[in-house]
N, C-alpha and C positions, 0 to 999 in steps of 0.2 A: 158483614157483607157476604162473607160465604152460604150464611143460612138464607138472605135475602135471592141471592142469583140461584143456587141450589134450587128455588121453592119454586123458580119463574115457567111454568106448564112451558113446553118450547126449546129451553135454553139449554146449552150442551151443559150434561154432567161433570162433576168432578172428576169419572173415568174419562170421561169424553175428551176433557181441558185440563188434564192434572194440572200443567204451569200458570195455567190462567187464574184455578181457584189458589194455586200456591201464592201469587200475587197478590190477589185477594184476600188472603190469610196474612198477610205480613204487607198491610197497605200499608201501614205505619213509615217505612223503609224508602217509601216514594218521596216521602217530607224530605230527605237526607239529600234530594238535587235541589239544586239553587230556583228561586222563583217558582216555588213547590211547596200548598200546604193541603195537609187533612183536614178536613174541616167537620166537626161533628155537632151534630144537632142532639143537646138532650134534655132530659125534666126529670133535675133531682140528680140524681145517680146513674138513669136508668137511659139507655143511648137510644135515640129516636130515630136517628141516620145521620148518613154521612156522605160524603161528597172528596175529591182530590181534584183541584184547583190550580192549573198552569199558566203561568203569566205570560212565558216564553213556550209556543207548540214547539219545538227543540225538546224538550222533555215531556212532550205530551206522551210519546210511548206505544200509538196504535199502527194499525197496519195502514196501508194505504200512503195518500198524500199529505195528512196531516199535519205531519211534522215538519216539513218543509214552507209553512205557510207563515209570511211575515206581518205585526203589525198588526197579530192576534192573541186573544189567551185561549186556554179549552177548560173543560172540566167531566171529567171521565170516575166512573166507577160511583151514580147516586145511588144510594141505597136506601131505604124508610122501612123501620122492621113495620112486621102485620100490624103489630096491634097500632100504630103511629099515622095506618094508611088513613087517610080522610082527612087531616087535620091539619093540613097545609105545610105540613114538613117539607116535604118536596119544592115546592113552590119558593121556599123563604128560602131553601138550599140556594138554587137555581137563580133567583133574586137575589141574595149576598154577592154570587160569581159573575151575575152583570155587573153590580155596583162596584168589585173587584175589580175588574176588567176597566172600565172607564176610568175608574182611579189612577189603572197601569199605565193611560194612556193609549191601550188599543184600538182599534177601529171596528172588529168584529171579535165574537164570542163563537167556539166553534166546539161543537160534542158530537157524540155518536151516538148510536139506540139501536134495538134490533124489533123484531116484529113482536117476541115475546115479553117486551117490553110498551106494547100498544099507549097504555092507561100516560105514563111518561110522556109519550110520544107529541100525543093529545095537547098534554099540559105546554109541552114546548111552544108548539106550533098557535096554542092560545097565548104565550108572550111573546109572538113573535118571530120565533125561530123558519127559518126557510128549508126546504131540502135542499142540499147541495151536492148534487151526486157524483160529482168530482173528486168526493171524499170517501165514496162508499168502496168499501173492502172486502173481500173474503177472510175470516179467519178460521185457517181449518176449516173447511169448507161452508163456515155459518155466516150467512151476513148479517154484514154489520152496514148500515145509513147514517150519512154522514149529515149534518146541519149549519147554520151559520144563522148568527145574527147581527145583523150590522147595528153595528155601535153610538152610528153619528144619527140615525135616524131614531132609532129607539129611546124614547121618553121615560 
């Protein structure tokens, strides 16, 4: 995830977010809260990406009003290394974390993304996804867009 966000043209550096890429670097440690898993996508050995997956926003972790939103799950930190981009990784990520999410019982699915994250962005908003800017944040002074997909409508 660190080399993935590192590489994103836009996105603050690892001077810029020491704590943010430290997270990043030990995403693993997120799995350790309840209704909390990593979920990685690979072929072979070799790790395609990955994803962190909240059943309960209570642990979702971002800034803003996220966490406080009920009767939701989120999924925060996708990642797809370069050589993975194209081949639908993302996509099947993002698709698992619906399928999750209804499983849970929620009503909407709720993530973030920022502008140097466009290609993402796109993919969302083709399954679905809404802005919802009730959710959008400054971190350290970078924004971060917030989204929602409602659950009960989504097919």
């Amino acid at each position: 995830m660190v080399e993935v966000y590192s590489s994103l043209p836009g996105f603050p550096t690892p001077d810029e977010q020491p704590e943010y890429y430290k997270m990043l670097a030990n995403v693993a440690d997120l799995a350790d809260s309840s209704n909390t898993e990593v979920l990685v996508a690979v072929s072979g050995e070799k790790i395609l990406g990955g994803v962190v997956y909240f059943s309960d926003m209570a642990q979702y972790g971002s800034g803003g009003t996220a966490t406080q939103q009920k009767n939701a799950s989120g999924f925060r930190l996708l990642a797809v290394s370069e050589e993975a981009r194209g081949l639908g990784v993302g996509k099947a990520l993002t698709n698992y974390c619906i399928g999750k999410a209804k499983t849970d019982g929620n009503k909407e699915l709720i993530i973030h993304t920022t502008e140097a994250m466009k290609l993402a962005w796109g993919m969302y908003e083709k399954l679905g996804f809404k802005r919802s800017m009730d959710l959008d944040f400054l971190q350290k002074g970078f924004p971060v867009f917030g989204f929602r997909l409602s659950l009960q409508s989504h097919i």
